[in-house]
C-alpha positions in Angstrom: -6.1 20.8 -17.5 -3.5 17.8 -16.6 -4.8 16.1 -14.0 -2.6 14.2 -11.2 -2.0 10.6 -12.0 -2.8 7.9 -8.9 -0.7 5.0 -10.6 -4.1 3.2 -12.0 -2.5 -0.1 -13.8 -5.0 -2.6 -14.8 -2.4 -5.5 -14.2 -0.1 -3.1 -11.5 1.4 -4.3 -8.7 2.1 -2.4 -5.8 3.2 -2.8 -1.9 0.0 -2.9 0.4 0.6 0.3 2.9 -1.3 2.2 5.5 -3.0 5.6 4.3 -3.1 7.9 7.3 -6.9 9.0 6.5 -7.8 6.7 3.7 -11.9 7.7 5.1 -10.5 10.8 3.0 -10.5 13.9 5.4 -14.4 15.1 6.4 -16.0 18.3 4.8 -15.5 21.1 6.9 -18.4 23.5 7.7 -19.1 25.7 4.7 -18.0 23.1 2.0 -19.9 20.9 0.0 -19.6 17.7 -2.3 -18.9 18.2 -6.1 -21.0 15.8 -8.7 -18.7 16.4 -11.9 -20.1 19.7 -12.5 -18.4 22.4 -10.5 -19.9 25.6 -12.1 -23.4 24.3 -11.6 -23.1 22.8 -7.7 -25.3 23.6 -5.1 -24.3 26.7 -3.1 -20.6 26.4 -4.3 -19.0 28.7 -5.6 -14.6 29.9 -6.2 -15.4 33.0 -5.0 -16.3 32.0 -1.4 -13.9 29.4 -0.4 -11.4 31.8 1.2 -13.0 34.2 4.0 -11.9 37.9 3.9 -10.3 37.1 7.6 -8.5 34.4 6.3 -4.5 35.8 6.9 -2.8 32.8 5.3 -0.3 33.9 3.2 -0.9 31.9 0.5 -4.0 32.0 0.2 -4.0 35.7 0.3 -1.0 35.9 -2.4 -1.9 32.7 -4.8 -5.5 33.2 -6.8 -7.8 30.2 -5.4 -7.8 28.7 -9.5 -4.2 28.4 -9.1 -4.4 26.8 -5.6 -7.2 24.0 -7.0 -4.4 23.7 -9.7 -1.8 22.8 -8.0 -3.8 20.5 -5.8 -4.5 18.6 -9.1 -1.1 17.3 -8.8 -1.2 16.0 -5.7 -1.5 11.6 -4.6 -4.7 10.8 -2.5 -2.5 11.0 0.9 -1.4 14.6 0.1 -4.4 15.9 -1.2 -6.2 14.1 2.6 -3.8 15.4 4.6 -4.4 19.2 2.6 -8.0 18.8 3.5 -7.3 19.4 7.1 -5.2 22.2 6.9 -7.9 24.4 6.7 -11.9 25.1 5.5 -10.3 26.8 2.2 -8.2 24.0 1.7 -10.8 21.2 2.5 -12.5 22.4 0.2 -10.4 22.7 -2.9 -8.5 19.9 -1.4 -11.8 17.4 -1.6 -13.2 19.4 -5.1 -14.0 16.9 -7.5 -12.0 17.6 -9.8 -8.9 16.2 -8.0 -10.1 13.1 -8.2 -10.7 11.7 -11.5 -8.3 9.1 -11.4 -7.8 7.1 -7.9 -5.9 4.0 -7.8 -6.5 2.4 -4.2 -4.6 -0.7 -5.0 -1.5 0.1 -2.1 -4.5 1.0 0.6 -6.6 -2.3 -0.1 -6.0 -3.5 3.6 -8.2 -0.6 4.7 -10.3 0.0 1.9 -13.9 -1.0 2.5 -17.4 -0.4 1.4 -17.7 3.1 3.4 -14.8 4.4 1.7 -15.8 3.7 -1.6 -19.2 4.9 -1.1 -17.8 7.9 0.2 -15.5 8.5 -2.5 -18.4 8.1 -4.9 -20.5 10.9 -3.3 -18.1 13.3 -3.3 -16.6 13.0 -6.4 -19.7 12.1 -8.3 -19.4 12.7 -12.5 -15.6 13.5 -12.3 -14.4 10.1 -11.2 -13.6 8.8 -14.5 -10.7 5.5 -13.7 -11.0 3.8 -10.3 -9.0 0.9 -9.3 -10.5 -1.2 -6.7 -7.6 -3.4 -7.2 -7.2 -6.2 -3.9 -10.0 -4.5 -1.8 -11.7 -7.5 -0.8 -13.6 -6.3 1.7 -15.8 -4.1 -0.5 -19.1 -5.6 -1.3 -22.2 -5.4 -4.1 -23.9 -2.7 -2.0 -20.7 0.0 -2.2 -20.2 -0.5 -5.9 -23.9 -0.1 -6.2 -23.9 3.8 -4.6 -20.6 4.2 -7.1 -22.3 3.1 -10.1 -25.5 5.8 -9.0 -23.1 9.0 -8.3 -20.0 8.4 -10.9 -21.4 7.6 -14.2 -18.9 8.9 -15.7 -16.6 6.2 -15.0 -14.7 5.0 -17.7 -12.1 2.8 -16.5 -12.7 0.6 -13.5 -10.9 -2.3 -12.1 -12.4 -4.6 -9.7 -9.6 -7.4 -9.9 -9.6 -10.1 -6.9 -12.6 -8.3 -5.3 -13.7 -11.3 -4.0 -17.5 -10.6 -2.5 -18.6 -8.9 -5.6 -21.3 -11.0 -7.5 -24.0 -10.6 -11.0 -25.2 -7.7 -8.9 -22.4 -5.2 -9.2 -22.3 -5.6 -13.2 -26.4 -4.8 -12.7 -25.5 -1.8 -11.2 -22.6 -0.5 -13.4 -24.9 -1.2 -17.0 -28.0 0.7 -15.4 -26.0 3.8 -14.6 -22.4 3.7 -16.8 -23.0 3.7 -20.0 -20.2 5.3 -20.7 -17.5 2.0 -19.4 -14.5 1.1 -21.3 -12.4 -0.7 -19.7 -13.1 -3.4 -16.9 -11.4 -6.2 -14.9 -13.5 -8.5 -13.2 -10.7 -11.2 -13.0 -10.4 -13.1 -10.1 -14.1 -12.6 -9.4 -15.1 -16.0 -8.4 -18.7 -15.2 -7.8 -19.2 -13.4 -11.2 -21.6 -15.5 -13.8 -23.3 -15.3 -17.6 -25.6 -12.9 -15.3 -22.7 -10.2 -15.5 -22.1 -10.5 -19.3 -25.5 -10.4 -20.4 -25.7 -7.3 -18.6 -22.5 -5.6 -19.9 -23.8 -6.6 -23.3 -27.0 -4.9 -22.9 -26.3 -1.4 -22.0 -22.2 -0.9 -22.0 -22.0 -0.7 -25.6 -18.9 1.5 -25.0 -16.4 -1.2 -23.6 -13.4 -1.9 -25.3 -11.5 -4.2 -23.0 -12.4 -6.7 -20.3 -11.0 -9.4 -18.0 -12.7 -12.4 -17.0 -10.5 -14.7 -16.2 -11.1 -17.2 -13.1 -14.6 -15.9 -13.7 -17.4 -19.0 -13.7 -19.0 -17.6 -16.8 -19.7 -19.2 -20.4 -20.0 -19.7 -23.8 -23.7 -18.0 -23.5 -22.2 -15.2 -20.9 -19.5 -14.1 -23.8 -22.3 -14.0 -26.8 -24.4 -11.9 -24.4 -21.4 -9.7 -24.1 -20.2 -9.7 -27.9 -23.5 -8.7 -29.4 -24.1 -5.7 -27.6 -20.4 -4.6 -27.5 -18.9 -4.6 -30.4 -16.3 -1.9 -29.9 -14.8 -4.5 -27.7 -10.6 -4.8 -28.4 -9.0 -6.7 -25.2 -10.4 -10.0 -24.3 -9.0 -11.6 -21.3 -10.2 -14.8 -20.4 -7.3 -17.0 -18.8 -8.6 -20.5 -17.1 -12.2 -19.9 -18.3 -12.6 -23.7 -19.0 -16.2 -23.7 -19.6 -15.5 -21.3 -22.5 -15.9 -23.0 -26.1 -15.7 -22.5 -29.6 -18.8 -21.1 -29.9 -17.6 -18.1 -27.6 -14.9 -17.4 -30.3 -17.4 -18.2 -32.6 -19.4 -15.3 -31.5 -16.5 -12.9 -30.7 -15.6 -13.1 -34.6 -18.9 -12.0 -35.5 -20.0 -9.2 -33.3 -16.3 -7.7 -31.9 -14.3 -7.6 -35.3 -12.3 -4.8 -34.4 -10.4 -7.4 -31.2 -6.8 -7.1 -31.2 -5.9 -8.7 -27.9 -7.1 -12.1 -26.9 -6.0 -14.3 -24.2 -7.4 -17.7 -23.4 -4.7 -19.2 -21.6 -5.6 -22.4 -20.5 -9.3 -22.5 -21.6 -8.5 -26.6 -22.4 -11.7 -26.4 -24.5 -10.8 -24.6 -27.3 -10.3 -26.2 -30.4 -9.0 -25.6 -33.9 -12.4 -24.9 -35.1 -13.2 -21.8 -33.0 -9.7 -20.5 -33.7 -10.0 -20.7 -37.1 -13.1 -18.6 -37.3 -11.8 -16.1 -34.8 -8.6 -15.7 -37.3 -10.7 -15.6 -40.3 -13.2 -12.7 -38.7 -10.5 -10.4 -36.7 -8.0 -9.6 -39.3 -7.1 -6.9 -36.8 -5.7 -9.3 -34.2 -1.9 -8.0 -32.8 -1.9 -10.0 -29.3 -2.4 -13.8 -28.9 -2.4 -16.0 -26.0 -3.4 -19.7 -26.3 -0.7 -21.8 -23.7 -2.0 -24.3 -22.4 -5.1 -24.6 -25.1 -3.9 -28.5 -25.1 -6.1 -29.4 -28.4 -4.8 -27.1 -30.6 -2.7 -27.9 -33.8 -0.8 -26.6 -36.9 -4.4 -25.7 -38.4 -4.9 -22.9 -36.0 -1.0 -21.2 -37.0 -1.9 -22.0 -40.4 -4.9 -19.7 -40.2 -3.4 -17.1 -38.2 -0.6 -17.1 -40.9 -3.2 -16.7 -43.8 -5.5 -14.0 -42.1 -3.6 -12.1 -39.0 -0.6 -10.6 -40.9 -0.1 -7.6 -38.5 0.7 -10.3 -35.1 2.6 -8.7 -33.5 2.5 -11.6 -29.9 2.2 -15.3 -30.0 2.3 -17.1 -26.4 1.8 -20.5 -27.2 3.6 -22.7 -24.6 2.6 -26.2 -23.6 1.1 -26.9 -27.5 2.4 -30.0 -27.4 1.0 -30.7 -31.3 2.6 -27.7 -32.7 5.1 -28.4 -35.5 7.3 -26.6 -38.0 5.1 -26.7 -40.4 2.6 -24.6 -38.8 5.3 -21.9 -37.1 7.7 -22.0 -40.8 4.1 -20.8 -42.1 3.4 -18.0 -39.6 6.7 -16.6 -39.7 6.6 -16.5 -43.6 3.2 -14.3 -43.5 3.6 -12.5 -40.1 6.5 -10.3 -40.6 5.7 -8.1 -37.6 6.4 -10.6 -34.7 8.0 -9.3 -31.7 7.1 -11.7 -29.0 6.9 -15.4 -29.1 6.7 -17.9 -26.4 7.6 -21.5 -28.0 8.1 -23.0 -24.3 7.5 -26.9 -24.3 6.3 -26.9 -28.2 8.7 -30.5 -28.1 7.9 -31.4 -31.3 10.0 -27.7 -32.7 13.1 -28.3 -34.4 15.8 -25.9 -36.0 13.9 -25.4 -38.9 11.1 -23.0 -37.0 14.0 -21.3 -35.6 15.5 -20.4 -38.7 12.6 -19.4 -40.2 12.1 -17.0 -37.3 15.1 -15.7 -37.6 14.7 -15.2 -41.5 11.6 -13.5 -41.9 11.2 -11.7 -38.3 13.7 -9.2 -38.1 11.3 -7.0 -34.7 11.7 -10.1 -33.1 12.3 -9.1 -29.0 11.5 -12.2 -27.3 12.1 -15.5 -27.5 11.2 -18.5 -25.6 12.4 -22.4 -26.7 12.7 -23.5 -23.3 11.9 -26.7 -22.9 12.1 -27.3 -27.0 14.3 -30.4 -26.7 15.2 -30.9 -30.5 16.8 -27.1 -30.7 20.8 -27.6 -31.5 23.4 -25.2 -32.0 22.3 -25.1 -35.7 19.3 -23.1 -34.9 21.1 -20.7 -32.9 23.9 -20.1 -35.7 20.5 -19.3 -37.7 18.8 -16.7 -35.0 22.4 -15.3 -33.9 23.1 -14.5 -37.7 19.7 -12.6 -38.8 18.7 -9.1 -38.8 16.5 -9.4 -35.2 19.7 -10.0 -33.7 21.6 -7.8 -34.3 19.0 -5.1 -34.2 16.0 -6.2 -31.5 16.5 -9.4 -29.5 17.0 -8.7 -25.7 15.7 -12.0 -24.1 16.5 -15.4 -25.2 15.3 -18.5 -23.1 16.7 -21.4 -23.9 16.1 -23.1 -20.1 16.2 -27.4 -20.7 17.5 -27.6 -24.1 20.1 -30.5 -23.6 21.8 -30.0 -27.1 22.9 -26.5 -26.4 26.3 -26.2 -26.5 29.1 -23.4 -26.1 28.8 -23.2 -29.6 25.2 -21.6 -29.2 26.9 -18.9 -26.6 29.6 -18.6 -29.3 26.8 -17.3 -32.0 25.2 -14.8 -30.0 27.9 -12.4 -29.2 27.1 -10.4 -32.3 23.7 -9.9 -30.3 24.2 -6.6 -29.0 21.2 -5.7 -27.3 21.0 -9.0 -25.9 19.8 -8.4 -22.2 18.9 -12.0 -20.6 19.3 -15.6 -21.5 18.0 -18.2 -19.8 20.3 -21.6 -19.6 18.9 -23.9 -16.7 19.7 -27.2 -16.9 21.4 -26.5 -20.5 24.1 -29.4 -19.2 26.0 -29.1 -22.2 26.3 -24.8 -21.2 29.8 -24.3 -19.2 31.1 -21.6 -17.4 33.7 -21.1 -19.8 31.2 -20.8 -22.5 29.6 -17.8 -20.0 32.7 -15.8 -19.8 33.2 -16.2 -23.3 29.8 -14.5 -24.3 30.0 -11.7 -21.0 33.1 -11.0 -22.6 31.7 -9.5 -25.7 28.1 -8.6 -23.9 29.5 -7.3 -20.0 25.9 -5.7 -19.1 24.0 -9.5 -20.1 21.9 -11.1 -17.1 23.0 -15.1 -17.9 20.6 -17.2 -15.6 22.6 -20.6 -15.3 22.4 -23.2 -12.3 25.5 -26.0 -12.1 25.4 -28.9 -10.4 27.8 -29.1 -7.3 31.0 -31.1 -8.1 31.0 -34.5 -6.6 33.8 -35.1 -4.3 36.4 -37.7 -5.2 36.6 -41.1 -3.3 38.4 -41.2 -0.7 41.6 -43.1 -0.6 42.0 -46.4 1.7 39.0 -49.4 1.3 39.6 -49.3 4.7 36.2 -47.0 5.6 32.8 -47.5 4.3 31.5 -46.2 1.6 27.3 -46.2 2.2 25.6 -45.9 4.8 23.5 -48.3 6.7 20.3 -46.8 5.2 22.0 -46.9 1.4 23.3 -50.4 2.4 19.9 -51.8 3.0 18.7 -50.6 0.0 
């Protein structure tokens, strides 16, 4: 059976609103809580929801399987506000398995522990993905009574939960063995505690988020030995995570095809090196901001990581062509690449790129001061133009001339380019390429004209203030 889908995102954004029972409506007299096995609960059974002097019309006309059906469908404020229509209705309204997917991300304002231990105990084995998403007011204690009913639970994200600590991840390795996916990012009271216990009895998990987490070298080889299924690895601004964590990642998890380590200042070519060399499998790469890094880590990746399919890399301030002519000659697959502040980049990368990656869909040289109109000739002339490039960002590139605009108009599923403080970039230059592309976003900014002098020496130019200075 399809099941109704609540929105659960792991990185979804949402507006916070107010639910009009988000309590979820109370059991009625005559109803009773499901565990995730509805044939089998205690003193419940479809042929006793409806009464024989119940005169509803639907309920008379409309079998009760199709009823708990259609209620499948419904969001968590519908199927609430069905479970006060009526007994029959709360109770097929609140069956269990309605809710195996609950995203309360839009009601984090009024979510807090009591709801989610509520939640738990009725739903019990069928809750399968729950986004806690924002709900900072739940606590160790509520996640503790989850963790005991819904063992089921498979995907669960507990992102900016702020009062959670060690003792929540306790609770979800006794009882959820059966955990794929988890965020745990913004989780500022999380520690090595958390990972060692994830690593101990979650040996299902495939993806997690620690980032902004206090946790470790040690806390991620806890974690990789007993999990290596594990695929995502999110660990932006973890800056007491090492080499030795990516060490241990390319032994025991080398199946990963998404890392991020944005801005974990402590990693070094050396780690890189053996994480490329281990996870041939790696697709997805974040490492902006990784401030030690150098042309031996894109050298490696070009050698051993032939399916990348990302590179975010902005801020590498030791990057050359050398390293990125490499990767593009071996990593034929690239669709995403974030170049922003890599100063030391020149045309050649750029026609490399444009050579040898014809699936590339983003680019970003912002920032890349050494990029002329040469480069862009190059990109605007290859097969990924053409055929796949939809953003270009070319923000603070002083050489950029009309010339550049000029060379993209064969770009046809151009959708955005970036030209911020591009002072060479005029507006003519803008109506030239809209021309050719009318649906393109071009994000410019021009400076104001300065006003001419005015005539007669008569008046004074400064004022005091300027005059004085």
């Amino acid at each position: 059976m399809v099941r109704h889908q609540n929105g659960f995102d792991l990185n979804g954004c949402g507006r916070k609103s107010k639910s009009p029972d988000i309590a979820l409506a109370p059991i009625r007299n005559g109803s009773s809580q499901s565990n995730g096995h509805a044939s089998t609960s205690s003193g419940w059974k479809m042929p006793r929801v409806f009464s024989e002097t119940d005169d509803s019309l639907i309920n008379r006309k409309l079998p009760k399987e199709l009823l708990l059906r259609i209620f499948s469908w419904l969001d968590i404020v519908s199927l609430c506000r069905c479970a006060q229509v009526s007994k029959s209705w709360n109770v097929l309204a609140l069956d269990g398995s309605n809710w195996q997917q609950v995203d309360f991300f839009k009601f984090q304002v009024d979510v807090d522990s009591g709801v989610v231990e509520n939640l738990a105990r009725r739903c019990g084995g069928f809750l399968k993905v729950l986004s806690l998403s924002g709900c900072q007011a739940v606590g160790d204690p509520a996640l503790s009574t989850f963790a005991q009913h819904c063992n089921n639970i498979e995907k669960l994200n507990l992102q900016s939960c702020k009062k959670l600590t060690d003792r929540t991840c306790q609770s979800l390795s006794r009882h959820c063995p059966k955990l794929q996916v988890l965020d745990i990012s913004s989780c500022l009271n999380i520690t090595d505690q958390s990972l060692k216990a994830l690593g101990h009895s979650c040996s299902m998990l495939t993806s997690i988020n620690i980032s902004y987490c206090e946790v470790s070298s040690y806390g991620v080889r806890q974690m990789a030995e007993g999990c290596s299924k594990l695929k995502i690895f999110i660990a932006k601004y973890c800056i007491n995570i090492g080499d030795e964590a990516l060490f241990h990642l390319g032994r025991f998890c080398p199946d990963i095809e998404l890392v991020n380590l944005h801005a974990c200042r402590n990693i070094q070519d050396e780690g890189m090196m053996e994480l490329a060399e281990k996870c041939t499998k790696l697709r997805n790469l974040c490492i902006s901001n990784c401030s030690h890094l150098t042309d031996q880590t894109l050298l490696s990746l070009a050698a051993n990581c032939p399916d990348l399919v990302t590179l975010e890399c902005s801020g590498l301030s030791q990057l050359t062509d050398a390293g990125f002519q490499a990767l593009a000659r071996s990593c034929h697959n690239l669709e995403r690449m974030d170049l922003e502040e890599c100063v030391l980049i020149t045309d050649a990368s750029v026609s490399q790129l444009a050579a040898h990656c014809p699936c590339l869909e983003f680019l970003s040289l912002s920032h890349c001061e050494l990029i002329t109109d040469e480069g862009i000739r190059h990109l605007g002339s290859s097969p990924c133009s053409s055929e796949s490039l939809n953003v270009l960002e070319l923000d603070n590139c002083p050489l950029i001339t009309d010339q550049s605009l000029d060379h993209l108009v064969n770009c046809h599923n151009l959708q955005r380019i970036e030209l911020y403080d591009c002072q060479l970039i005029t507006r003519a230059g803008i109506r030239r390429l809209r021309n050719h592309l009318p649906s393109i976003k071009v994000h410019a900014y021009f400076a104001p004209v300065t006003p001419p002098p005015t005539s007669g020496g008569s008046r004074q130019r400064y004022c005091r203030c300027c005059i004085v200075l």
